[in-house]
N, C-alpha and C positions, 0 to 999 in steps of 0.2 A: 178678163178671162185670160189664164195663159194656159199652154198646151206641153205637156210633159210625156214622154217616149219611153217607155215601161218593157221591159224584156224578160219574160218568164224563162227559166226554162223548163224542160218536162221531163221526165221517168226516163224516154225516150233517149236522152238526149239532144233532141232538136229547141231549136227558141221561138218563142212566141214572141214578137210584138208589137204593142200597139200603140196610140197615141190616143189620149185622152184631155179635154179638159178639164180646167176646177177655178174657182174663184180665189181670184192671188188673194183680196182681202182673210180672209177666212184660211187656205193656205199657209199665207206669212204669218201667221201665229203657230204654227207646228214647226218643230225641230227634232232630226232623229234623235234619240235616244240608245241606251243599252239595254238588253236585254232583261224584261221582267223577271224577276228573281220567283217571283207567285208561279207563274204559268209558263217561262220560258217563250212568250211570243217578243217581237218588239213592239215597244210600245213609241209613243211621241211625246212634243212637250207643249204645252199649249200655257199661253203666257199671261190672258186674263179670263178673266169669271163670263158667263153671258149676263145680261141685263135682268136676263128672271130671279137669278141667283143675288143678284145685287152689285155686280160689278165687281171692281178692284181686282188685285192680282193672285192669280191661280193658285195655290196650297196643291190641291188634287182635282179630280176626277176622278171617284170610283162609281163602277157600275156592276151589280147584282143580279139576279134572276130578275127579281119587282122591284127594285130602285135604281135611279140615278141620283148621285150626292156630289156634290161639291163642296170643297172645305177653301173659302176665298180670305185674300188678305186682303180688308182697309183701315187705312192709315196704321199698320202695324197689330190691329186686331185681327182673331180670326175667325171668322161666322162659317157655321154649316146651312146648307140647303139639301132638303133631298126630297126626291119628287118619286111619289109611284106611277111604275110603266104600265099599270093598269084601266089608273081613270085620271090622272094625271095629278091629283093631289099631292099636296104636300107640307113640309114645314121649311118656312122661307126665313135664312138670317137669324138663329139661334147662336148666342155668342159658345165658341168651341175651342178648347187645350189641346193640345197635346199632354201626355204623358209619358216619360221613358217606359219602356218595355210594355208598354198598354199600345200607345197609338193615338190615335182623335178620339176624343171623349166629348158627348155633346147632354148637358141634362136638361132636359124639361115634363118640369113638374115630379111624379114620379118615376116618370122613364127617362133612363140613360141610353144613350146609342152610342158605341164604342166601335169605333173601325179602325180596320186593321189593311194590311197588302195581302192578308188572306182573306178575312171575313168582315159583316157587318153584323154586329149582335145589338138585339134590342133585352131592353131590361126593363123589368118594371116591379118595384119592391126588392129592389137584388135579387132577384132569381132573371135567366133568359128566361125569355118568351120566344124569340124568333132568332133564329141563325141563318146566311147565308153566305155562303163563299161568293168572292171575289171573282167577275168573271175579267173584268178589266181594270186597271190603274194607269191612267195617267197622272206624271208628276207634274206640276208647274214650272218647282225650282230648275236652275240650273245647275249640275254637277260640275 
């Protein structure tokens, strides 16, 4: 555990602050970042996949209203995972492209799942079914 010294400041003008811990393992895998182009917050960079996901090295992290998705690289492949924030379900290590001007394209069977740094679209017979914007992106790469 180490301890990091965080200084707000307020409306006021005055500063808040405080010191907190966090767990260096966990931690040492974030790196600032620039600002997200989607939502104007900062985001971070996180360097590998978790184990649920299947490992190997970060593609993304995006997260939706009802999903969590990861797009992980092994051995030069790229697999998607995405999990619902609901009941926890998911589809785990679907192999996944990119496409210029599309974004991550992932198919199975007859739905495709197409993400984007705005949205996640599900598709099923070429028509959407379900759209959601993008509340978070984390990148993996580095810039």
């Amino acid at each position: 555990m180490k301890s990091l010294l965080l200084t707000l400041a307020t409306v006021c003008g005055t500063a808040l602050s405080f010191t907190t811990t966090f767990n260096s393992a966990i931690a040492s895998e974030l790196m600032p970042s620039r600002n997200s182009a989607v939502n104007s917050t900062t985001i971070a960079q996180a360097r590998s996949c978790p184990k649920y996901a299947g490992g190997g090295r970060l593609a993304a992290q995006i997260e939706t209203r009802n999903f969590l998705i990861h797009f992980c690289d092994r051995q030069g492949k790229l697999y998607y995972t995405g999990i619902s924030k609901r009941d926890g379900k998911g589809i785990y290590s679907l192999p996944a492209y990119t496409e210029e001007g599309t974004g991550y394209v992932v198919k199975n069977g007859k739905y495709e799942y197409i993400v984007t740094g705005a949205s996640l679209d599900i598709v099923r017979n070429g028509k959407v079914i379900q759209s959601e914007p993008v509340i978070r992106y984390v990148s993996g790469y580095y810039n």
